[in-house]
SERO-497626 format. One record per residue (C-alpha): residue in one letter; y, x, z. Coordinates in steps of 0.02 Angstrom, whole numbers, padded with zeros to 5 digits, always signed. Each point is the difference from the previous one (the first is absolute). Layout:
BEGIN
aYXZ;...
//
This chain:
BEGIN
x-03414-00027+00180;x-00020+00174+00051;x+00185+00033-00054;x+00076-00129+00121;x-00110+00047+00140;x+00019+00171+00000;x+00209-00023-00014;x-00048-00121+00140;x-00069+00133+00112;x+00135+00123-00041;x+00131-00124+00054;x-00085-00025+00164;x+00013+00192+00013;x+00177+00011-00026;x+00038-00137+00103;x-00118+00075+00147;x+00083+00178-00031;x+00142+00014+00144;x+00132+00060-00089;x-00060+00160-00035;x+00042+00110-00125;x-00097+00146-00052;x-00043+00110-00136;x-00166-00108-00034;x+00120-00176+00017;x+00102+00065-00146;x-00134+00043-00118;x-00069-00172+00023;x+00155-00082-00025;x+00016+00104-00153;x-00148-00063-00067;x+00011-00185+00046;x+00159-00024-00089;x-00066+00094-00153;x-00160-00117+00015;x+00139-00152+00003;x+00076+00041-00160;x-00170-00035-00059;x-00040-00155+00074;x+00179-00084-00050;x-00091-00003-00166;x-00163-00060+00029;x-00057-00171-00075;x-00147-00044+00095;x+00089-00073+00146;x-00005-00183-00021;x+00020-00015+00203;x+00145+00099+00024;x-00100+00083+00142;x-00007+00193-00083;x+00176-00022-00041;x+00048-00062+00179;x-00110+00130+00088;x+00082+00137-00087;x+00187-00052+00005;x-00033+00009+00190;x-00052+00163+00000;x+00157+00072-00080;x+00107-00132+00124;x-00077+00089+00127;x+00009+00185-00019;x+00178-00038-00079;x+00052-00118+00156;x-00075+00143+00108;x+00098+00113-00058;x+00166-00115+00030;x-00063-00004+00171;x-00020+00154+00016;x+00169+00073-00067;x+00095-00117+00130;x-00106+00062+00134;x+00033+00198-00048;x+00172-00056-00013;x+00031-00025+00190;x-00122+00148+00054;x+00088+00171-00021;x-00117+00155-00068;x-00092-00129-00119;x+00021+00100-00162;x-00172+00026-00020;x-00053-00179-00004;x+00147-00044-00106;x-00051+00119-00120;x-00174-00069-00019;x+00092-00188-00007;x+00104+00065-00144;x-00156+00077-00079;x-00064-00166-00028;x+00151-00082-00058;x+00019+00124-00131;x-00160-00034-00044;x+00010-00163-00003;x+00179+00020-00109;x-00118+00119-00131;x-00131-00092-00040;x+00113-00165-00040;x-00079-00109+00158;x+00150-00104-00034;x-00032-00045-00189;x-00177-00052+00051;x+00057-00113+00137;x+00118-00084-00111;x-00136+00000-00137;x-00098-00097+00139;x+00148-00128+00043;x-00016-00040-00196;x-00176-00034+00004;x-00013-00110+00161;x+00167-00072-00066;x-00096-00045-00170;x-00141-00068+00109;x+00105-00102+00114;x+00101-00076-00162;x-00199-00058-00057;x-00009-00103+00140;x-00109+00123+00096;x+00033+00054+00177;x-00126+00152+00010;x+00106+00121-00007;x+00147-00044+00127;x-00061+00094+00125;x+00002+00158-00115;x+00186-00064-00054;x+00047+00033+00204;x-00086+00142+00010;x+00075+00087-00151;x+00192-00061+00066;x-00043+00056+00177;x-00053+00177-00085;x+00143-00003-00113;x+00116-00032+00146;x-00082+00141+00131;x+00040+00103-00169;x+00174-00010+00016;x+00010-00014+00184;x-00074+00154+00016;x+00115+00092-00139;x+00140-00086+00072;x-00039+00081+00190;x-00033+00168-00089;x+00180+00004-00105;x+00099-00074+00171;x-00082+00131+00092;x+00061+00154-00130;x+00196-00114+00018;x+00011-00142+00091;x+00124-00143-00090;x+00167-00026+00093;x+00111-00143-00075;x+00180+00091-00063;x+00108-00064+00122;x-00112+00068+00134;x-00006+00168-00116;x+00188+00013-00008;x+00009+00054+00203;x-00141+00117-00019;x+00034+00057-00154;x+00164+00013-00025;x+00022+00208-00024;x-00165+00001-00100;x+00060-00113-00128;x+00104+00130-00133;x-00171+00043-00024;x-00096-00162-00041;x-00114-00006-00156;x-00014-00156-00105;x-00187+00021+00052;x+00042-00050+00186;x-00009-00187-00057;x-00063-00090+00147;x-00145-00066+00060;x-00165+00065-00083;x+00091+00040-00169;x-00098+00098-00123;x-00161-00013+00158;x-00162-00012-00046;x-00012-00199+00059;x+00135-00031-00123;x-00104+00058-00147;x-00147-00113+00079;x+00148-00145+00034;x+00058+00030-00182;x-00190-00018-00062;x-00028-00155+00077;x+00171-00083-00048;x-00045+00041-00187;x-00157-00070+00014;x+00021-00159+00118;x+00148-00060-00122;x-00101+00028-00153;x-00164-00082+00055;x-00025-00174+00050;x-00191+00055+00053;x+00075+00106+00168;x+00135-00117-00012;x-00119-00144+00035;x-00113+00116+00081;x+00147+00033+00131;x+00029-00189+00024;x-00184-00042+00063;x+00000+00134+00116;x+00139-00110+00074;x-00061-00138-00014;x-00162+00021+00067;x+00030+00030+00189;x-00076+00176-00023;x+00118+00026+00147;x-00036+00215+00004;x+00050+00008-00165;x+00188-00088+00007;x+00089+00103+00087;x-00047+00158-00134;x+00040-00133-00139;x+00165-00022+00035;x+00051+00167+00044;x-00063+00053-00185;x+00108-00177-00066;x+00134+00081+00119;x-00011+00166-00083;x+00006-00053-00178;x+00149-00133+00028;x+00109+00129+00060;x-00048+00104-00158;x+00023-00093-00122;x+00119-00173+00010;x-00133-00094-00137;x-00116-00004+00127;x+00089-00120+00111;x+00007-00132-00130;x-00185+00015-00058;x-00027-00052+00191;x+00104-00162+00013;x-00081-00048-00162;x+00127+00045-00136;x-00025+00105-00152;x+00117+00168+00010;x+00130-00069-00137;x+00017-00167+00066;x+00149-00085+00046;x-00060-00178+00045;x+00028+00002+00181;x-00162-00084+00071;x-00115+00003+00190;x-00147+00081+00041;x-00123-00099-00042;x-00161-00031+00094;x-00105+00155-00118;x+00142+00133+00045;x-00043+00152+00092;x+00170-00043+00109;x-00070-00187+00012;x-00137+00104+00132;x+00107+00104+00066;x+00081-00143+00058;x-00156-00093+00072;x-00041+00169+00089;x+00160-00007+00094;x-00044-00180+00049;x-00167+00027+00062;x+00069+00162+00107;x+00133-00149+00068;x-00136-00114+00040;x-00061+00123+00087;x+00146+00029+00125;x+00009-00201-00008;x-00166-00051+00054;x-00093+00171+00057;x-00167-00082-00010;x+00002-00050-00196;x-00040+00198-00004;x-00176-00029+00096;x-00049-00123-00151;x-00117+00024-00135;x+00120-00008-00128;x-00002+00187-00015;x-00140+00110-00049;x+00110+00117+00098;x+00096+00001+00137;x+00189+00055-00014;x+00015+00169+00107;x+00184+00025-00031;x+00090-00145-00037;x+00161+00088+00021;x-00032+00153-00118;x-00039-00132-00151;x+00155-00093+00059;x+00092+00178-00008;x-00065+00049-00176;x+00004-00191-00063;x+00207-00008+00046;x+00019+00162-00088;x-00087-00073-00146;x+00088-00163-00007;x+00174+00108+00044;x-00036+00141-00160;x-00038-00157-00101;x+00144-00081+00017;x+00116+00159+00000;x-00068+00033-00188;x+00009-00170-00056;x+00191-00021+00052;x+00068+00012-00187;x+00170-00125-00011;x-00027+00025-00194;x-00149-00101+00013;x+00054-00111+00125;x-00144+00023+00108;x+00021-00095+00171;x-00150-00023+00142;x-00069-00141-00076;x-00114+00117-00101;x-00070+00077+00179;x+00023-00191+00097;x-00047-00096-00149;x+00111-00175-00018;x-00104-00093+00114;x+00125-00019+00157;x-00167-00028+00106;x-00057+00170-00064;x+00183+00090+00024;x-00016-00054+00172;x-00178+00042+00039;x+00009+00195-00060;x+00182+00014+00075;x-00065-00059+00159;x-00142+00094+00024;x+00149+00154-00042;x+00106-00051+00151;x-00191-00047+00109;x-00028+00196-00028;x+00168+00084+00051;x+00019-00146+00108;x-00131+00096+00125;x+00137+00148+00046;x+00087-00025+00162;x+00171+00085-00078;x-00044+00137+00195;x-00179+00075-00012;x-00068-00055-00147;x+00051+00084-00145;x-00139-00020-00098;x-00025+00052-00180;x-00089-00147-00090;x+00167-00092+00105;x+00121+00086-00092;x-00107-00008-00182;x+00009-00180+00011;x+00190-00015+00035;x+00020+00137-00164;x-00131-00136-00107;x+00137-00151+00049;x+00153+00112-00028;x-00058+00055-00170;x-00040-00158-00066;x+00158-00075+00088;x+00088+00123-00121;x-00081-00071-00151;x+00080-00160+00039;x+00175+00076+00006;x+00013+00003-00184;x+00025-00185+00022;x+00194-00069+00004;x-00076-00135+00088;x-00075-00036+00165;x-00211-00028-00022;x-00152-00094+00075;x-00066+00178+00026;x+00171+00051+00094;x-00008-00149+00107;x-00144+00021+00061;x-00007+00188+00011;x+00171+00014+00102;x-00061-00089+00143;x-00140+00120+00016;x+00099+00145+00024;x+00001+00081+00167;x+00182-00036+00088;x+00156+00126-00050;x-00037+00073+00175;x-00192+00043+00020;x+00019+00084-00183;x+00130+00135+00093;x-00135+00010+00142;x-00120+00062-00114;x+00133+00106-00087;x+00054+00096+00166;x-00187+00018+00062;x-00087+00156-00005;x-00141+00031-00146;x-00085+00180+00104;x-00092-00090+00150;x-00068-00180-00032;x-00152+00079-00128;x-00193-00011+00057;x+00012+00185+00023;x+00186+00000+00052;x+00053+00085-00168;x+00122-00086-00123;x-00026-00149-00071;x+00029-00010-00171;x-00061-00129-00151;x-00020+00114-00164;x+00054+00153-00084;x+00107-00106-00086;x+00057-00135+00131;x+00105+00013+00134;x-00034-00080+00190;x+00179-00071+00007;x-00001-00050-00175;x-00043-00199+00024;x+00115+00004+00155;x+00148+00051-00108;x-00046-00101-00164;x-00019-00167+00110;x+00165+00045+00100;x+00096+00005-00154;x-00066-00160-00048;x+00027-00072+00172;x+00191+00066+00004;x+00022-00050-00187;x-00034-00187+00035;x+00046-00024+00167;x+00194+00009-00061;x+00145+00086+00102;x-00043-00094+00173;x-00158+00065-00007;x+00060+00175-00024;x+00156-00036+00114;x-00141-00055+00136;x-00095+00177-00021;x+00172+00093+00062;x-00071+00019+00191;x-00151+00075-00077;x+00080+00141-00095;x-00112-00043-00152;x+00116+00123-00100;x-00008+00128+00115;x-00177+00012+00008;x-00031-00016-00192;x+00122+00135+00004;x-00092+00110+00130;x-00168+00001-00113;x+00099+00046-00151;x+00056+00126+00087;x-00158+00068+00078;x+00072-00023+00184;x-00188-00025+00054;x-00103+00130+00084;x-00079+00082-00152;x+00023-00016-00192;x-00170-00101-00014;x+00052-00133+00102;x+00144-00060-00125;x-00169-00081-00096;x+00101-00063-00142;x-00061+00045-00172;x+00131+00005-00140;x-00006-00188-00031;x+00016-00035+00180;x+00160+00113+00000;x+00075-00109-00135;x-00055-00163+00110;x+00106+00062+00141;x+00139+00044-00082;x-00005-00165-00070;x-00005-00077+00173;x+00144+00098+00058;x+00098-00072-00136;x-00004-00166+00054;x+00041+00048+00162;x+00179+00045-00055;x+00045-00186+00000;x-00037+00012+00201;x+00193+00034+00020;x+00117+00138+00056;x-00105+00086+00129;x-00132+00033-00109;x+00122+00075-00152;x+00057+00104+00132;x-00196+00087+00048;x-00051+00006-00186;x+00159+00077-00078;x+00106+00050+00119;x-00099+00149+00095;x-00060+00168-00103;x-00167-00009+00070;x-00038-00168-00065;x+00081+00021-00180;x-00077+00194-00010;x-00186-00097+00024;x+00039-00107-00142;x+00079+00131-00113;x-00165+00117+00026;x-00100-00136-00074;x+00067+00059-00157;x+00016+00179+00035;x-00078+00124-00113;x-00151+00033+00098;x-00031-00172+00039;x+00014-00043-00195;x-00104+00142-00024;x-00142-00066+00097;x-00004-00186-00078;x+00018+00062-00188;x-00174+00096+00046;x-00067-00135+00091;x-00128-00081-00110;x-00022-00159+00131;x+00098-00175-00001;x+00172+00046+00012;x-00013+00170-00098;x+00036+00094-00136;x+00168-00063-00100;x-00013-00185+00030;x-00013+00043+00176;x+00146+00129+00010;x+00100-00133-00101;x-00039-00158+00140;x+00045+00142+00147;x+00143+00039-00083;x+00064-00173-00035;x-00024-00081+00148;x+00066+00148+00095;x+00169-00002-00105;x+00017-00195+00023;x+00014+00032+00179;x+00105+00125+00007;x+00135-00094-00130;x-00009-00153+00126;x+00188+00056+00048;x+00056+00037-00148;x-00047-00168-00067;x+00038-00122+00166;x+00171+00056+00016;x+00016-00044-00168;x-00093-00115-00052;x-00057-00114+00182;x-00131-00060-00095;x-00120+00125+00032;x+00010-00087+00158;x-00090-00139-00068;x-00025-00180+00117;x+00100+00078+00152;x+00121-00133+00052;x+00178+00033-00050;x+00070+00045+00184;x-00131+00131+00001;x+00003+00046-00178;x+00187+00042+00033;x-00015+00098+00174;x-00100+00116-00092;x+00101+00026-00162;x+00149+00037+00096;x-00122+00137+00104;x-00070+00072-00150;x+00141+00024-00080;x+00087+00083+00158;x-00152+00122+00015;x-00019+00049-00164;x+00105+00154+00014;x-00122+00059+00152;x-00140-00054-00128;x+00046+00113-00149;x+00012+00153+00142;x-00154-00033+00064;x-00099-00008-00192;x+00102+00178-00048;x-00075+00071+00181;x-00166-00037-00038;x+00011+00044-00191;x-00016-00165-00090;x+00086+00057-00146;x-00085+00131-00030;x-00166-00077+00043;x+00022-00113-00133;x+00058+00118-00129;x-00154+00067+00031;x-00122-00146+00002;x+00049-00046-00175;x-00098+00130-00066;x-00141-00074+00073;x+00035-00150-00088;x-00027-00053-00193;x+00168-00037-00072;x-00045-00199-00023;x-00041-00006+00184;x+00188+00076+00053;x+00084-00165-00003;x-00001-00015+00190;x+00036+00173+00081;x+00163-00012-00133;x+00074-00135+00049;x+00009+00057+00174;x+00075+00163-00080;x+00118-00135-00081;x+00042-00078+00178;x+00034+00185+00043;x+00117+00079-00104;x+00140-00109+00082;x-00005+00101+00131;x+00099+00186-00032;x-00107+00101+00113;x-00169-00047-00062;x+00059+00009-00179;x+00033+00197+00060;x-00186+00018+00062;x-00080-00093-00138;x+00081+00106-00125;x-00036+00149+00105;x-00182-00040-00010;x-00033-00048-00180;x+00069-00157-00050;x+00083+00056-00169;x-00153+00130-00024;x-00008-00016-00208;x-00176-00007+00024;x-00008-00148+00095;x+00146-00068-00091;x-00113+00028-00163;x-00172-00068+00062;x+00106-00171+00054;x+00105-00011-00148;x-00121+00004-00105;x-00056-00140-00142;x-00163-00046+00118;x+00102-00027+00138;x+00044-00198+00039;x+00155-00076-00006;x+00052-00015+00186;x-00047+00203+00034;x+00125+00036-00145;x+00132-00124+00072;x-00045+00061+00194;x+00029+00192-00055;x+00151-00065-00084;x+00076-00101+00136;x-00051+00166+00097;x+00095+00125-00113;x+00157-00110-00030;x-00007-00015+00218;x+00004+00211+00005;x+00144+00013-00135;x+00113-00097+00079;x-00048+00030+00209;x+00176+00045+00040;x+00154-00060-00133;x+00119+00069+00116;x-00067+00180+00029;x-00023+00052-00200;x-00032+00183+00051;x-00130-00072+00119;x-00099-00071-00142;x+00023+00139-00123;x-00045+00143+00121;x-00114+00122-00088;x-00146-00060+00121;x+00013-00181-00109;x+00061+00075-00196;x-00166+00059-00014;x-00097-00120+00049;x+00105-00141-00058;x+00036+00100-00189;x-00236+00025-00013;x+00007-00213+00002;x+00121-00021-00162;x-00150+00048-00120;x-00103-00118+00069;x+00108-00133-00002;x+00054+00021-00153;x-00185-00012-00068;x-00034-00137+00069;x+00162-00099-00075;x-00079+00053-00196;x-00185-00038+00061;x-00058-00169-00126;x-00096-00045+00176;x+00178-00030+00088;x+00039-00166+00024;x+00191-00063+00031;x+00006-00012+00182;x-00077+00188+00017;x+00155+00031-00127;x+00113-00094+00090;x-00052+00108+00158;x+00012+00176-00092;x+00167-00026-00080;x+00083-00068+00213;x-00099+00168+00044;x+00098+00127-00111;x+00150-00111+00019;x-00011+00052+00187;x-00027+00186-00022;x+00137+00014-00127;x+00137-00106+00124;x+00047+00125+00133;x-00020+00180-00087;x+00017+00069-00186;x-00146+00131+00072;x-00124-00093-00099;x+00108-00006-00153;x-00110+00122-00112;x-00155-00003+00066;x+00033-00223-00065;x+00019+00063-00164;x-00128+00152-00006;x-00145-00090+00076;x+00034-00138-00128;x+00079-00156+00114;x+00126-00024-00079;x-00089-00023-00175;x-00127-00090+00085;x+00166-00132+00049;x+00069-00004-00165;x-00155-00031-00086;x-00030-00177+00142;x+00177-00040-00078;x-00068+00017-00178;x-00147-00084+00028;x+00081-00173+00102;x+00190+00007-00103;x-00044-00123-00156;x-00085-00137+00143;x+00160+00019+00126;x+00137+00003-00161;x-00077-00188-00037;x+00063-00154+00069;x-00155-00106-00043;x-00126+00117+00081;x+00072+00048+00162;x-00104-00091+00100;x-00153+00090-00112;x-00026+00137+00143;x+00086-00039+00174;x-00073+00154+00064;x+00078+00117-00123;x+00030+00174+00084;x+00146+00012-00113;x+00145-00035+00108;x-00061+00125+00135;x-00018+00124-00139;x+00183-00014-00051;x+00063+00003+00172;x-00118+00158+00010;x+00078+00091-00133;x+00184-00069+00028;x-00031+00094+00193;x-00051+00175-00104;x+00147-00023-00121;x+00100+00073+00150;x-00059+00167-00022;x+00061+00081-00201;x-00149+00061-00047;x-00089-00167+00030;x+00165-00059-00123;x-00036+00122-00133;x-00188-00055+00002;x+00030-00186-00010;x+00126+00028-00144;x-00102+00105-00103;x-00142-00125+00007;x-00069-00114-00143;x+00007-00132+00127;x+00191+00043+00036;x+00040-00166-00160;x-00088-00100+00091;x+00051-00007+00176;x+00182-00020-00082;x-00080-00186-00068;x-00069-00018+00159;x+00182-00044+00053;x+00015-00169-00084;x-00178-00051+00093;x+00015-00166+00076;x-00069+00063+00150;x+00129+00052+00117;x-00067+00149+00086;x-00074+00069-00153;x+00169-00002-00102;x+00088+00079+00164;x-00112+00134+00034;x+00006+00044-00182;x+00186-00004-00014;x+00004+00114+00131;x-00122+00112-00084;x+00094+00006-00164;x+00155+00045+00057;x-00056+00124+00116;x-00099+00080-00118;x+00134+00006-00127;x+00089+00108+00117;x+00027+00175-00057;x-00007+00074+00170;
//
């Protein structure tokens, strides 16, 4: 008894103290949170009330602190007070405050699981401490370097970046909150007692304590993916796609979000004595909530799985359209002018993250159906793109949703979707609106100040997504995307080297090499759009055919202004360079528009000129690890620089090309005897040194030093007794034997090639390879026989 009461009285004396921090404060706190360790393990508590008492105490001198730290923050000549804050917090960080308050989740998480409710109260306590914990680490780390998303870094930053250190990884990396964050991951996924204990503070209607719970569930979902299933109710290796479940943490997450509705609904359900407490900020817990349902959804979007919304919406269509429309009720309240409001623009990111789950679908879905007509028209979304983010706060600052999140995030995630299933006359529609121009603009940073772009790396990869399907708007619209230097220079430094830079560091959603990889792709899809449409019109998808034609026959008549425009802002060499950013299985896309390229003389002479045939590279994406289509794209690349001009033959052989040209024949030669190889790669190799060895006999030695032309002979060896065999012709249709023939019967040209050929073991047997009943093969080895039985 006189435990309880005397934590009692010292809680009444912290929470009478005023905020102030002196010498005597800090040797108090010292000792309460020493005296707390102790009480975490004290048995003789069968109310809960010593545990509950003391808990507080550390939520408030820890809260205080938070408070405090945010106040210093906007009141210059405050080092002195933020010393003493930090004082605390390392004191708090050395005597392990944090293992005792998760010690004390376990036991009122064992005590709830009992069927007792005596220590809930101490459960809220011990997550609002826990939270003010890493608040108040959090403020003290943003303080030392705020966060900046990369995009917003790259026009800052962009002369500081030579320089940057792998350590630079975003927001709070290697911080003191992440350790806490880290802590409380490990333990929340391995025990079901703070699990559960978690869950009741929820479900309770402890309203103080909800917002601080799920900005802790916040924290640990975006470290660690597992978490986000444990919350809809699945285990972290399952792959039975399911709903959450009325005993899921997201199940009240949910129900929070509808109550905060209600609220806006019918304003005087709030007076009602439903709640022990009355909401004070409806809109913060709508802001956090969003973000919560958002990161959930984000980490759960795994096409291997199949995952799809139904495991947020549960298969109930009553449900799906409950929780959806309490989404669209909350960003439903911004009047696209003056209110920009943040728990606004969380809600549109929860709706356009779990829209995205349902893209993995080939078909359309109930949760599609009714989630379209709940987003906000083609034209408000652009409002909210265009407005500005530095004047509509409380305090007139920027508004902003996380570290992690950016404002314009939902706006551009929902506009995709809007654009993406409102078909061609919806995008044709948006053409008096400049929707292009203005996704262009914040790309570009055409805004007043780098902060107002408020587009984290996802939300980067959203709009260039919703540009893309504003190509099919028609000609006018080709013409601002690809036909001006400004506009194709923004979306070229998107993957520039500093802006690459950034994201690989960026330990957020949309970092690191996933993230550099998405950036990349996208980015490289748009800028191929020509390439492809005037071949291929249909990249131009559902556009009717009069349409579809007026801009083929425009694409294909700019295309020369196109290429000069890409070499002027130095695409080529941009991504020559953002290939070593990238892992060789994840070059698939940026080569094939090097593919689309190399038609094209003068950007063959810059890609070359940066890199191209570095043997390096050529190694790294030759190699055995490599995939298929790289091999075949670096191919199709190579053969494309060989023969770039078959009229000009000095042109192609100029010492500028031998060199780089003669470094690739090792490689490819390597890669013909590799036992991973499979017959199309072969296939592919043999066209490639068929095309260097057409024009020029330059290559002529360096084909039989850097063992290609062994590499050939041995392919003939290894496919002659199949091909020499009327009954098993049809064994292997995608033999690389006749391209290997026609490869050596184009090197038999040059004598030394001759003298090789005849001197080989396999010389016999490309002389039987004449009476093959397969045309081409007994021509091109005809050809090769009697050449090579030349003399000179």
């Amino acid at each position: 008894m006189t435990c309880w009461l005397s934590f009692s009285d010292i809680k009444k004396s912290l929470d009478n103290n005023g905020g102030r921090f002196g010498d005597s404060y800090i040797r108090h706190c010292i000792t309460i949170m020493e005296l707390y360790k102790e009480v975490t393990g004290c048995d003789e508590d069968a109310s809960g009330r010593l545990l509950y008492e003391s808990v507080a105490c550390i939520r408030i001198i820890i809260s205080g602190v938070a408070q405090g730290l945010k106040a210093s923050m906007a009141i210059k000549h405050a080092e002195v007070a933020k010393n003493t804050l930090k004082e605390i917090l390392d004191q708090a960080k050395a005597s392990g405050v944090i293992d005792a308050l998760l010690s004390c989740l376990v036991t009122c998480g064992a005590s709830l699981m009992s069927g007792s409710s005596n220590l809930l109260r101490a459960a809220c306590e011990a997550c609002e401490a826990i939270w003010s914990l890493i608040d108040a680490f959090e403020i003290q780390s943003i303080k030392e370097n705020a966060p900046v998303f990369p995009l917003s870094s790259m026009y800052t930053r962009s002369s500081e970046m030579n320089n940057i250190k792998g350590d630079e990884g975003g927001p709070l990396t290697g911080t003191d909150s992440e350790k806490i964050i880290e802590a409380v991951t490990e333990a929340f996924l391995r025990s079901e007692a703070i699990r559960v204990a978690i869950f009741y503070c929820l479900r309770q209607c402890l309203v103080t304590s909800w917002s601080s719970v799920i900005q802790i569930i916040l924290r640990c979902c975006m470290h660690n993916d597992s978490v986000a299933r444990v919350l809809c109710g699945l285990s972290s290796f399952s792959s039975v796609v399911g709903g959450c479940g009325d005993n899921t943490i997201i199940y009240e997450v949910f129900s929070i979000l509808s109550l905060c509705a209600s609220f806006d609904r019918h304003p005087q359900q709030q007076n009602t004595n439903n709640l022990k407490i009355k909401v004070s900020d409806p809109s913060d817990l709508v802001l956090h909530a969003c973000l919560l349902l958002a990161s959930v959804a984000q980490s759960i979007d795994d096409r291997s799985k199949g995952y799809t919304a139904v495991i947020m919406l549960t298969s109930s269509p009553e449900t799906q359209q409950s929780r959806l429309s309490d989404l669209a009720h909350h960003y439903s309240l911004c009047d696209g002018k003056q209110n920009f409001r943040p728990h606004c623009m969380s809600a549109m990111l929860a709706l356009g993250y779990m829209c995205s789950l349902e893209c993995n679908e080939s078909v359309a879905t109930s949760i599609l159906e009714i989630a379209v007509p709940l987003i906000p028209p083609s034209v408000t979304l652009c409002d909210y793109l265009r407005m500005s983010i530095t004047t509509t706060g409380a305090q007139g600052g920027k508004v902003t949703l996380s570290y992690w999140h950016g404002i314009r995030d939902g706006c551009a995630v929902l506009l995709y979707f809007r654009l993406l299933w409102g078909g061609p006359l919806a995008i044709h529609d948006l053409g008096g609106f400049n929707i292009h121009q203005s996704l262009i603009d914040m790309l570009g940073n055409n805004q007043q100040h780098s902060d107002e772009i408020g587009l984290s790396p996802l939300g980067v990869v959203w709009t260039v997504d919703s540009l893309i399907c504003c190509l099919k708007g028609g000609s006018s619209v080709f013409r601002q995307v690809f036909l001006t230097s400004e506009s194709v220079k923004i979306m070229c430094d998107l993957i520039s080297d500093v802006h690459l830079k950034l994201l690989r560091y960026w330990v957020g959603p949309g970092g690191r090499k996933i993230g550099v990889k998405d950036t990349v792709d996208q980015v490289v899809y748009l800028l191929r759009f020509p390439f492809l449409a005037s071949e291929k019109s249909i990249e131009l998808g559902d556009m009717d055919s009069s349409s579809r034609k007026d801009m083929v026959i425009e694409i294909k008549a700019s295309m020369g202004k196109y290429i000069q425009i890409l070499i002027e802002v130095g695409l080529p060499g941009q991504i020559i360079k953002c290939l070593e950013h990238l892992e060789s299985k994840d070059t698939e896309e940026p080569l094939s528009l090097l593919a689309l390229m190399v038609d094209h003389r003068s950007v063959v002479v810059e890609l070359v000129g940066k890199g191209l045939l570095n043997p390096i590279l050529m190694k790294r994406l030759l190699d055995d690890s490599s995939p298929t289509q790289v091999k075949l794209k670096l191919l199709q690349i190579v053969s494309g620089v060989a023969i770039m001009d078959k009229i000009s033959c000095m042109t192609l052989f100029s010492e500028y090309f031998y060199e780089d040209l003669r470094r690739c024949i090792h490689q490819l030669a390597k890669l013909l005897l590799s036992p991973e190889t499979d017959n199309i790669t072969k296939w592919n190799v043999a066209a490639c040194l068929d095309n260097l060895s057409y024009y020029s006999d330059k290559l002529t030695e360096d084909m039989i030093f850097e063992g290609a032309m062994e590499a050939l002979l041995k392919v003939v060896a290894d496919y002659s007794v199949v091909a020499l065999d009327p009954n098993r012709i049809d064994d292997d249709k995608e033999s690389p034997l006749d391209f290997t023939l026609r490869a050596l019967a184009t090197m038999c040209k040059h004598q030394p090639c001759r003298q090789f050929i005849r001197s080989s073991h396999v010389y016999p047997a490309i002389g039987e390879l004449r009476d093959s009943p397969v045309e081409d093969i007994a021509s091109y080895s005809t050809l090769i026989f009697n050449r090579a039985s030349e003399e000179t």
